[in-house]
C-alpha positions as CSV (number, residue, x, y, z in Angstrom):
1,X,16.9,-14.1,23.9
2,X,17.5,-11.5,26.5
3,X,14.9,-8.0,27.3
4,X,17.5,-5.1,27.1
5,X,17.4,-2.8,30.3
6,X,16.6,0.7,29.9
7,X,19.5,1.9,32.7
8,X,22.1,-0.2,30.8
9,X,22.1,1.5,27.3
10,X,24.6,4.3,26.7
11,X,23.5,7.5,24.6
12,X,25.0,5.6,21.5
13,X,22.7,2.6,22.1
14,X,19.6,4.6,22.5
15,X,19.6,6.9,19.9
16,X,20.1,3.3,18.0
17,X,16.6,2.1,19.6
18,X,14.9,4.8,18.1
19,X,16.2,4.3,14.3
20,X,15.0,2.0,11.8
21,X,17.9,0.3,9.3
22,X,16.4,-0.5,5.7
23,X,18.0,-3.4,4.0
24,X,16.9,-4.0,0.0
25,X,18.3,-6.0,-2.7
26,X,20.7,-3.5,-3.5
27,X,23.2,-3.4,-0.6
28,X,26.5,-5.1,-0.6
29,X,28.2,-6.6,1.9
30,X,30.3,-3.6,3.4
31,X,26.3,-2.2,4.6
32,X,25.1,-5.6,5.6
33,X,28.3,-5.6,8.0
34,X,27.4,-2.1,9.2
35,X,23.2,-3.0,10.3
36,X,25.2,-6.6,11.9
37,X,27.4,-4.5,13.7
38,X,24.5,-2.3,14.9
39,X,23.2,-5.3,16.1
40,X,25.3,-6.7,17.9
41,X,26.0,-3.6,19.9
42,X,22.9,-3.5,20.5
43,X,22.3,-0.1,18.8
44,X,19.3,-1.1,16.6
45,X,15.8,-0.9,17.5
46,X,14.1,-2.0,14.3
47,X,14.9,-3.7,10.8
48,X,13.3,-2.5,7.8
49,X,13.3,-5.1,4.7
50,X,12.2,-3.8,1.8
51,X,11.8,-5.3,-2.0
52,X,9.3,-7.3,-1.5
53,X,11.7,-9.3,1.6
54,X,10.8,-12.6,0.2
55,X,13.4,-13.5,-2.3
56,X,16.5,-15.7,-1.1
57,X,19.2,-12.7,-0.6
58,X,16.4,-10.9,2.0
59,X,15.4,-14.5,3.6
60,X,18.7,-15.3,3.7
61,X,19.7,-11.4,5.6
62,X,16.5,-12.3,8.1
63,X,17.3,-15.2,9.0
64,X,21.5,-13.8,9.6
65,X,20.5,-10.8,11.5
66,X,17.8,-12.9,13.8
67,X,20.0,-15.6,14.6
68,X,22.8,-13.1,15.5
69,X,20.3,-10.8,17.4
70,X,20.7,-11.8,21.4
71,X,17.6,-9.3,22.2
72,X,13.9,-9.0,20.6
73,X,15.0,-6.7,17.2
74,X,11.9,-5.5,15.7
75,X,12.2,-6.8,12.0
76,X,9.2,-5.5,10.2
77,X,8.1,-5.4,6.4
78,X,6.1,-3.2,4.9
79,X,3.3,-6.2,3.2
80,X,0.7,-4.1,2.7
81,X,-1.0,-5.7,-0.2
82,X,0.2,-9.0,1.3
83,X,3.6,-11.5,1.2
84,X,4.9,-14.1,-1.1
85,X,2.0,-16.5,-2.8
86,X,-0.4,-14.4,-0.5
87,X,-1.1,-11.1,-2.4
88,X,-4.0,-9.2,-2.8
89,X,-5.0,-6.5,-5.3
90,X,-4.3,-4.0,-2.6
91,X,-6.6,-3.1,-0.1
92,X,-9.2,-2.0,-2.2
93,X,-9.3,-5.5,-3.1
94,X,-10.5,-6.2,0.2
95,X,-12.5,-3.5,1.1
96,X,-14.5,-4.4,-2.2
97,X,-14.8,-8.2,-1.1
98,X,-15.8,-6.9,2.2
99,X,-16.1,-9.7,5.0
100,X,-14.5,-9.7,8.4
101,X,-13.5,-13.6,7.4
102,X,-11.9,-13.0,4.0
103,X,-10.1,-9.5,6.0
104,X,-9.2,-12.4,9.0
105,X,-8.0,-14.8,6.4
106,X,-5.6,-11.9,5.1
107,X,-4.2,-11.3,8.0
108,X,-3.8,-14.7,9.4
109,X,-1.8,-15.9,5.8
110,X,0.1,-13.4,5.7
111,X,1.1,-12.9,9.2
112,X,2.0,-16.9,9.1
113,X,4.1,-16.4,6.3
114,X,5.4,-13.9,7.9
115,X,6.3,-15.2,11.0
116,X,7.7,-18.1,8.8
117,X,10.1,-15.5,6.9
118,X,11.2,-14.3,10.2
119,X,9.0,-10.5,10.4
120,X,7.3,-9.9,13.7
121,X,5.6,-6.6,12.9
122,X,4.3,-5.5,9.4
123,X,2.5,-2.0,8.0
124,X,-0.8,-3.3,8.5
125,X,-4.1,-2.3,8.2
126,X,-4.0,0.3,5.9
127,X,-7.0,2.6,7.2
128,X,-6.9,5.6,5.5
129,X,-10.3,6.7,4.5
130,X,-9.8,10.1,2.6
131,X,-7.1,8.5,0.1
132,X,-9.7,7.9,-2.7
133,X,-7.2,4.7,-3.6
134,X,-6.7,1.3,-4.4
135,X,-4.8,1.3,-0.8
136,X,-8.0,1.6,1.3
137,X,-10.2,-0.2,2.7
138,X,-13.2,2.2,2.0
139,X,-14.7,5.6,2.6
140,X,-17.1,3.8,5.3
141,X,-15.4,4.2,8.9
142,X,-17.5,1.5,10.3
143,X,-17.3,-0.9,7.7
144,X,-13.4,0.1,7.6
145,X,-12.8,-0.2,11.3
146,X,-14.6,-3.9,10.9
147,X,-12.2,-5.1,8.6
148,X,-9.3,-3.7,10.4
149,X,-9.6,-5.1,13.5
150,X,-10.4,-8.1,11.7
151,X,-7.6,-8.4,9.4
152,X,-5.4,-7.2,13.1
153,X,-6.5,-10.0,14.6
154,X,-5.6,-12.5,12.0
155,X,-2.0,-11.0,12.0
156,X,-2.2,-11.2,16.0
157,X,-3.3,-14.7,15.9
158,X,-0.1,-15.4,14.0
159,X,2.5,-13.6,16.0
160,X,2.1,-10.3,14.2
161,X,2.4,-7.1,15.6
162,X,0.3,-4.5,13.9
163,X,1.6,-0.8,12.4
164,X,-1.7,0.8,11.2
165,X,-1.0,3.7,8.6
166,X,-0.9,6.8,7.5
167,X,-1.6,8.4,10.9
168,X,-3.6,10.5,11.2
169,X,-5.3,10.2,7.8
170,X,-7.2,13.6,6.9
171,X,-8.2,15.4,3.4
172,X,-6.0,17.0,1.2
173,X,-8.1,18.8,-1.1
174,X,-5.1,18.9,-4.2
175,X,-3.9,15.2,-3.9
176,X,-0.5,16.0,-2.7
177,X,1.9,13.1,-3.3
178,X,4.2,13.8,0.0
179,X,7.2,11.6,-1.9
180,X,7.3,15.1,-3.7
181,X,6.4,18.0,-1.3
182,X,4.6,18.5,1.9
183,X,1.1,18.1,1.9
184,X,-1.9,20.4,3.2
185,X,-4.9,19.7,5.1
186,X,-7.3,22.0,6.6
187,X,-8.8,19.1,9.2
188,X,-9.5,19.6,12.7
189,X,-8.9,17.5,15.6
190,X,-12.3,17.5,16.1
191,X,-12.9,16.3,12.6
192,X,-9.9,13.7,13.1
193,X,-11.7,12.1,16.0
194,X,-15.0,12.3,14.7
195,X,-14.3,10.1,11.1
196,X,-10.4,9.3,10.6
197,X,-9.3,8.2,14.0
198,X,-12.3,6.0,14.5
199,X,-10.6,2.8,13.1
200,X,-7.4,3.6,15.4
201,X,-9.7,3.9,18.5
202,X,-11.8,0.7,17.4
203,X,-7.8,-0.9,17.0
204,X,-7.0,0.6,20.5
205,X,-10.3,-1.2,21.9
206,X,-9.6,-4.6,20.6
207,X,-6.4,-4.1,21.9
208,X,-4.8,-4.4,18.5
209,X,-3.3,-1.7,18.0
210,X,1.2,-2.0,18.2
211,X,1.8,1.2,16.3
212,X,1.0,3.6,14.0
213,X,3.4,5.0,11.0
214,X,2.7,8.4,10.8
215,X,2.9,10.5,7.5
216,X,4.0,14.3,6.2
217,X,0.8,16.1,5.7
218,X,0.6,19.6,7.8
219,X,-2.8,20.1,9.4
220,X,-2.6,23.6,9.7
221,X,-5.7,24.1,12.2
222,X,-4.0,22.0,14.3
223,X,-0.3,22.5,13.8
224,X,0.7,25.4,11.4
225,X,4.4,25.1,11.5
226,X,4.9,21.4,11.2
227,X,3.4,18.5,9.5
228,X,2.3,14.9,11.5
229,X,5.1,13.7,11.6
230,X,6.8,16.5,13.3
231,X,4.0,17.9,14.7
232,X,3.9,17.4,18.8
233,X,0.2,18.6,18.6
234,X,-0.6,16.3,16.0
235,X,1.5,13.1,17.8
236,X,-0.3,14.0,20.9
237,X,-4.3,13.4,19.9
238,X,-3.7,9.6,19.7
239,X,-1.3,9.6,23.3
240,X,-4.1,12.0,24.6
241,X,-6.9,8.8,23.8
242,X,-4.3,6.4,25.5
243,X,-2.3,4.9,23.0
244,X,1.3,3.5,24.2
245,X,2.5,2.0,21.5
246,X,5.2,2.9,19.0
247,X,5.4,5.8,16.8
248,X,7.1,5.4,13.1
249,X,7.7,8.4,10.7
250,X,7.0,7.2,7.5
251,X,10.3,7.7,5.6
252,X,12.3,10.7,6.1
253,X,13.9,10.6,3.1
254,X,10.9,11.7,1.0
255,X,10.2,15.6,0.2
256,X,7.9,15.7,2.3
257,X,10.4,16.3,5.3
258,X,13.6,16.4,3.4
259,X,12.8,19.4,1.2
260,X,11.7,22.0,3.9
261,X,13.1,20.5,7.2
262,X,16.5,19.1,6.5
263,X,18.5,16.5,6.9
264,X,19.6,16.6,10.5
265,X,17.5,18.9,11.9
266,X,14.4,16.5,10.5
267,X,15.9,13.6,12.8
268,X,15.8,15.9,16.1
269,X,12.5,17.4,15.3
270,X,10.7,14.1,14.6
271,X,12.0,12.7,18.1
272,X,10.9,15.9,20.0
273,X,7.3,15.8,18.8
274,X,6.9,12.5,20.4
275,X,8.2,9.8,17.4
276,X,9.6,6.6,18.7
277,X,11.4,5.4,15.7
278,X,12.8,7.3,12.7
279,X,12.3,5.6,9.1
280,X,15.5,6.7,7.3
281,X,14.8,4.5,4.0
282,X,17.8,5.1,2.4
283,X,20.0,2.8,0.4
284,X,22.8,3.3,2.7
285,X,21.3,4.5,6.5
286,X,25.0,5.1,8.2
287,X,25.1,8.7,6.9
288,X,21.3,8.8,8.6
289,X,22.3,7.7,11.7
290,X,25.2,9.4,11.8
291,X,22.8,12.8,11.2
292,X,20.6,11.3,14.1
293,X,24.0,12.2,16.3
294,X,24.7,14.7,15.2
295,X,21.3,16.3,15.8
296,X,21.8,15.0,19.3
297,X,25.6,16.2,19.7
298,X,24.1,19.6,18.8
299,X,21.1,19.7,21.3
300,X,18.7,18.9,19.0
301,X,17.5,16.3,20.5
302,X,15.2,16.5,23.8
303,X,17.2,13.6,26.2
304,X,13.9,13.3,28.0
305,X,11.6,12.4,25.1
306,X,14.6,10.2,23.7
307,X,14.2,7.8,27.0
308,X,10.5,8.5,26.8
309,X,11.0,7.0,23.3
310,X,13.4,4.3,23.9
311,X,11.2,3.1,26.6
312,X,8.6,2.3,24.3
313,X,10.8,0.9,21.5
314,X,11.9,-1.8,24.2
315,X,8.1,-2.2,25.4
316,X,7.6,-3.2,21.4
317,X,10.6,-5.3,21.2
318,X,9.3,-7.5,24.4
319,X,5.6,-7.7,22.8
320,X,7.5,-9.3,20.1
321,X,8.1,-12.6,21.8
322,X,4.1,-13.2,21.7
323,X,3.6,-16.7,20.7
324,X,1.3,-17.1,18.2
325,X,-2.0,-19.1,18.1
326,X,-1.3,-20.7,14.6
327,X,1.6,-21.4,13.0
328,X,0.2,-23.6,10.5
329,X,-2.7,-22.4,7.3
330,X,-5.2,-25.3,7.1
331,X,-7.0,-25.9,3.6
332,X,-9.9,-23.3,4.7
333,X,-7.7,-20.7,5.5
334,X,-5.7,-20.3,2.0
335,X,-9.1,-21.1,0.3
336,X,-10.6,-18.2,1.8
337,X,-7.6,-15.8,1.1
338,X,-8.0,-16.6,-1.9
339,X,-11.5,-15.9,-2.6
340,X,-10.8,-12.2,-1.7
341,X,-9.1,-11.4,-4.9
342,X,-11.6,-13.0,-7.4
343,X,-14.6,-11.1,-5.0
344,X,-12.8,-7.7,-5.6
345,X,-15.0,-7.3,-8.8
346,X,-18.5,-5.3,-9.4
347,X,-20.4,-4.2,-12.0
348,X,-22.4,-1.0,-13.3
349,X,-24.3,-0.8,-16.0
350,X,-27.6,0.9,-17.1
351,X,-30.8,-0.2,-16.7
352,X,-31.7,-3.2,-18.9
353,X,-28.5,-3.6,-20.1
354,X,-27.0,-7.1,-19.3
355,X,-23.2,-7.4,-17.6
356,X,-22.2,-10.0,-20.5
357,X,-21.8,-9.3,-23.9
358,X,-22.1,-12.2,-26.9
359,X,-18.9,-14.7,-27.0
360,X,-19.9,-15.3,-30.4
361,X,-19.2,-11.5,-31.1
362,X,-16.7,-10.0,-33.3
363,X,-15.4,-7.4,-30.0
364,X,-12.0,-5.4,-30.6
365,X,-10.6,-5.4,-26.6
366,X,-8.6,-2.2,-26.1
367,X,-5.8,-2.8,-23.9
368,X,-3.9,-0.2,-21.7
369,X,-0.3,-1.5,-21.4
370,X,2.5,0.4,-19.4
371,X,4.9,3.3,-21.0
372,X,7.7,2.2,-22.5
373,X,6.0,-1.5,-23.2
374,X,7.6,-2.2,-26.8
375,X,4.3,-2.8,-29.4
376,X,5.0,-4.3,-32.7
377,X,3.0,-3.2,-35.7
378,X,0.1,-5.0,-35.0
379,X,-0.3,-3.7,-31.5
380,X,1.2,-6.8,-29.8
381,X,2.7,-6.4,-26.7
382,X,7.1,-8.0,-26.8
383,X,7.6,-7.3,-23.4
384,X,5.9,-7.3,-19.7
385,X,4.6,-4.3,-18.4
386,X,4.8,-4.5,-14.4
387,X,7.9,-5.6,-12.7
388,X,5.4,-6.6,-9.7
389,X,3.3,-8.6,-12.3
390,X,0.2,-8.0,-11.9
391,X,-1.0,-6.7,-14.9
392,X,-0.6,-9.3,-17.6
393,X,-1.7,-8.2,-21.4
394,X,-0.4,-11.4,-22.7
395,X,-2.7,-13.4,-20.2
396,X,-5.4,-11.5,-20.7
397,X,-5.2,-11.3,-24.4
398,X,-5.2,-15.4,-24.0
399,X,-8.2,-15.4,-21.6
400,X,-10.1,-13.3,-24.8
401,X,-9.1,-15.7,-27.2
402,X,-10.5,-18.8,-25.1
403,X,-13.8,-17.2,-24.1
404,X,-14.4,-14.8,-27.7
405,X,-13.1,-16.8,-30.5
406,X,-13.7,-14.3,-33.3
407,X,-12.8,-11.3,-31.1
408,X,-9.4,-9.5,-31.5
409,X,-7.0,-7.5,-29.1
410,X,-5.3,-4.2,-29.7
411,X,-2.6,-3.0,-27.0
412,X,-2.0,0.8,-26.7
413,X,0.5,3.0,-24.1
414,X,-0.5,5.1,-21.4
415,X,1.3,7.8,-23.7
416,X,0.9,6.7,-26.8
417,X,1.7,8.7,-29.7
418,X,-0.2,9.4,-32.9
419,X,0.6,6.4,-35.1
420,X,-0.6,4.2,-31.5
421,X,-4.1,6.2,-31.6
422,X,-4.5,5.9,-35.0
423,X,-4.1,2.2,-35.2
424,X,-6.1,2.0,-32.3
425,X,-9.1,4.1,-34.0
426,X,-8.4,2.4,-37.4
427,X,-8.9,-1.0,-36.3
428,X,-12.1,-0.1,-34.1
429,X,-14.1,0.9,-37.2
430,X,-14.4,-3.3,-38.2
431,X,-15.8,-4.4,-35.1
432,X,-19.1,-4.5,-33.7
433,X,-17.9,-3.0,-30.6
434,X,-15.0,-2.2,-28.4
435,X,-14.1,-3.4,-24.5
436,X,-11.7,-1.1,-23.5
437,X,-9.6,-2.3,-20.8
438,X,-7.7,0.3,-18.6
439,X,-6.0,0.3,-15.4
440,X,-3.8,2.5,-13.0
441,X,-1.5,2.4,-9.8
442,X,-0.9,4.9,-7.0
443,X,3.8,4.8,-7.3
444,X,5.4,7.3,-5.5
445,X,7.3,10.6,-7.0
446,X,4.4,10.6,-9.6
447,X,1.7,12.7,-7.7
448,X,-2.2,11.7,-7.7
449,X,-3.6,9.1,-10.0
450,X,-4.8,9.7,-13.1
451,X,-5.4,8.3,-16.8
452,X,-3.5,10.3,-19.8
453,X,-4.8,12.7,-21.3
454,X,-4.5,11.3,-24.8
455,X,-6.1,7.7,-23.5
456,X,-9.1,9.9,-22.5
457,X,-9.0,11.2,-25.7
458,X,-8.7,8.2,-27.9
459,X,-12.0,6.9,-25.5
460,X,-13.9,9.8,-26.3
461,X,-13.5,9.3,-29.6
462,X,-14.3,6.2,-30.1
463,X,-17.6,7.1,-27.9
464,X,-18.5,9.9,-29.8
465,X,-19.4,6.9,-32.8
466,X,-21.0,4.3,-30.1
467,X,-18.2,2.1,-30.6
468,X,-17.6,1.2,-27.1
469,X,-19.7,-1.0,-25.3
470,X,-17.6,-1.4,-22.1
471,X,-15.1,0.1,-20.1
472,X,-13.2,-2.3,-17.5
473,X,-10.8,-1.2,-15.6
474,X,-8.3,-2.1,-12.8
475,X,-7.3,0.2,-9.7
476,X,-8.8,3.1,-8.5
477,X,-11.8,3.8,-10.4
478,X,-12.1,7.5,-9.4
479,X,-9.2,8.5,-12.2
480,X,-12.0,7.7,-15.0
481,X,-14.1,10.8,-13.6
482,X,-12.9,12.9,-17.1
483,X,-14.3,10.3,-19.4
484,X,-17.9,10.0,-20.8
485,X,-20.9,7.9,-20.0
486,X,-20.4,4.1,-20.5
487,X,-23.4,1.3,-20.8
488,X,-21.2,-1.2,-19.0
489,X,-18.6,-1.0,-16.1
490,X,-16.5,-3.8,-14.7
491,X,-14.5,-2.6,-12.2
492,X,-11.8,-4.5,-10.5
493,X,-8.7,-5.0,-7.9
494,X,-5.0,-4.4,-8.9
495,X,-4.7,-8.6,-9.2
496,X,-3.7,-11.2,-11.8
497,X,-6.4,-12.9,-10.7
498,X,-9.1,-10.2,-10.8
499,X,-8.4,-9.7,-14.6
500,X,-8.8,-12.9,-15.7
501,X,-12.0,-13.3,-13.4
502,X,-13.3,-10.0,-14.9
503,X,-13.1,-11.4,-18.3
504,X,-15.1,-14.5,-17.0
505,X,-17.8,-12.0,-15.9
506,X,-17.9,-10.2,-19.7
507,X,-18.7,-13.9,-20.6
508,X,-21.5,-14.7,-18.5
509,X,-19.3,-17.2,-16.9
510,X,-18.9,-15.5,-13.2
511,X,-21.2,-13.5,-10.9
512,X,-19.6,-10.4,-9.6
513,X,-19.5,-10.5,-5.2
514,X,-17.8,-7.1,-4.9
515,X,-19.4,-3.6,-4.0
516,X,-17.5,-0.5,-4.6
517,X,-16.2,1.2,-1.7
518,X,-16.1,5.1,-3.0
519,X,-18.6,7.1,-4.7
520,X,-16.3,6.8,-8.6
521,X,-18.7,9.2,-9.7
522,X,-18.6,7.4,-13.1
523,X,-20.8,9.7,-15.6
């Protein structure tokens, strides 16, 4: 493993240094040969994996591009919500459960397994405090800096380099899904550095703080032309409080950038404002590095910030080569991890009324099942609903059985149609009372979270006749802001794990740990 010398690349080789290839389930051979290629001409500065990167066809590319890679490639994986057996809920999950050793735990069992699969940087911590999702750690920037330089340090402790996202956080008072369209945001750099940056500068402190992945929002008291990730005003707040570390876009193919900036012109604009590697994200990147060329063939591209920019993409590559402190999880470790997801549960209720409800009960539980799940007559669910697998009616609907033996369950779509909501409203009527269990999940090129607008309904009616006793739901809890007053709460993480402990709480059988982490306004 050799340190690449700055004075030795050619024009080709750098404007390779500052691009990102994505590899994904998807490609065939012909691509894989392209990113080797790069590689071996030294004309890649970072590997993106994407799908998940733990099946055998993404091990198995790893471990062929490592081995083949003379110099310290940056191979990083996005992770998030974790890797392989170690997943959370998202961060929410861990913002809820809330200690620096469960957030250290995270980041030490991941980055092992990590290190194990062959990553050396991964999109981690999450510390965006505005989001109002089941991807942050909490509205709370102490409490979320805490757990990010915890959960950094865990990573760190296993050979991990950190890239903390969406830089540099900020409102956006309509929600804007940048997959879709550029966002908007009305912050000041004074109002950055006062709340959203705090967690980065904590990071920067600890000395924990690798990169940053920046995203498309346009802060137009700051910048008014251009959004982050193009925006040399915005870039510059975090250089100007002494960061050195690498810059990522977030990816360039969303429209975001695409829509309003182009194709080419995007790649020349995003290195000029002071980004050190472009995310292309595509399923085939050489058109995308081709663009990144041509932007440079045609003076878009500033040659002085490109070497500024290399620089710093080698700098990365060298921190790379850490050792790490552990290599091995010990019994307490995994134990701990996995105490985080089964903690990501509170309650609310009103006063005097208990968090448990009878086993011995005749309950109807409502389920919320995906669009396009197939239901048969009775409201049984024939397929899965999450190719991730996390939510899982058919356990849950066993995990009712066990603990209420005379209780039923009733599965309805997120859209259902009439003959679903009738059923639904029908089979209420013979039961004592109805749990109705919901759940949602930020996806991109769908816009802001929300529940349908006929699942609100079909609550609200069976509220209007006191027929529901308790509302439980998984993800973000702010999308149940339209529906009416419940009794009884149970909120949880976006976990297998969660839902089957929050049934145990319903029963009496668990104590709830968690504490929410954003005002859910719940009426």
């Amino acid at each position: 493993m050799k340190e690449l010398k700055f004075e030795d690349l050619t024009i080709e080789q750098k404007l390779g240094m500052v691009s990102v290839a994505t590899i994904g389930t998807r490609q065939n051979a012909e691509y894989e040969e392209y990113i080797l290629d790069l590689i071996r001409n030294h004309s890649l500065g970072c590997l993106w994996v994407q799908m998940g990167g733990c099946d055998d066809d993404m091990a198995g590319f790893v471990k062929k591009a490592k081995d083949l890679a003379d110099y310290p490639l940056i191979i990083v994986q996005d992770a998030e919500s974790g890797i392989g057996d170690f997943m959370i809920g998202s961060h929410s999950a861990l913002g809820i459960a809330g200690t620096q050793e469960q957030a250290y735990a995270f980041g030490k069992c991941v980055g092992v397994t990590a290190r194990n699969l062959g990553y050396n940087m991964l999109c981690d911590p999450v510390v965006d405090m505005k989001l109002g999702s089941a991807r942050s750690l909490g509205s709370d920037k102490e409490k979320v800096a805490e757990l990010a330089v915890a959960m950094a340090r865990g990573l760190r402790d296993a050979g991990i380099l950190t890239l903390a996202k969406h830089y540099p956080g900020g409102s956006d008072a309509k929600g804007i899904d940048s997959h879709m369209t550029e966002g908007i945001s009305e912050d000041t750099v004074e109002d950055l550095l006062n709340y959203d940056l705090y967690p980065y500068k904590r990071l920067m402190e600890e000395n924990l703080l690798d990169g940053i992945m920046t995203q498309h929002k346009r802060f137009i008291n700051i910048d008014p032309d251009y959004p982050g990730t193009l925006s040399k005003n915005v870039l510059g707040i975090i250089r100007n409080l002494g960061f050195d570390g690498v810059i990522m876009t977030d990816s360039l193919g969303m429209m975001g950038i695409r829509a309003k900036y182009g194709f080419v012109a995007s790649k020349g604009l995003a290195i000029n404002a002071g980004i050190d590697l472009l995310l292309h994200y595509a399923q085939n990147n050489k058109p995308e590095f081709d663009a990144v060329r041509e932007s440079y063939d045609t003076g878009g591209v500033d040659e002085k910030v490109l070497d500024e920019a290399v620089k710093r993409v080698l700098a990365t590559q060298k921190k790379t080569m850490i050792e790490p402190k552990f290599t091995e999880l010990t019994k307490e470790d995994i134990e701990m991890f996995e105490s985080i997801n089964k903690d990501s549960i509170y309650t609310k209720t009103d006063e005097g009324v208990s968090v448990s409800i009878p086993r011995d009960g005749k309950h109807l539980f409502v389920v919320l099942v995906r669009s396009g799940a197939k239901l048969n007559e009775g409201g049984k669910m024939m397929v899965d609903t999450f190719t991730n697998d996390w939510h899982q009616p058919m356990n849950l609907e066993k995990k009712i059985k066990e603990l209420f033996p005379n209780s039923e369950v009733s599965m309805i779509e997120q859209f259902p149609g009439p003959m679903q909501c009738a059923r639904v409203l029908r089979d209420a009527i013979e039961y004592d009372d109805v749990v109705f269990i919901s759940f949602s999940e930020q996806m991109a090129y769908t816009g802001p979270e929300h529940i349908t607008r006929r699942i609100e309904n079909v609550i609200t009616a069976m509220q209007h006749t006191g027929q529901i006793s308790t509302i439980m739901h998984f993800g973000n809890p702010l999308v149940l802001g339209n529906i009416e007053h419940s009794s009884r709460y149970i909120i949880g993480a976006q976990s297998k794990c969660c839902e089957l402990a929050a049934i145990e709480v319903l029963a009496g059988l668990y104590t709830p740990k968690g504490k929410p982490i954003f005002d859910a306004n719940l009426k």
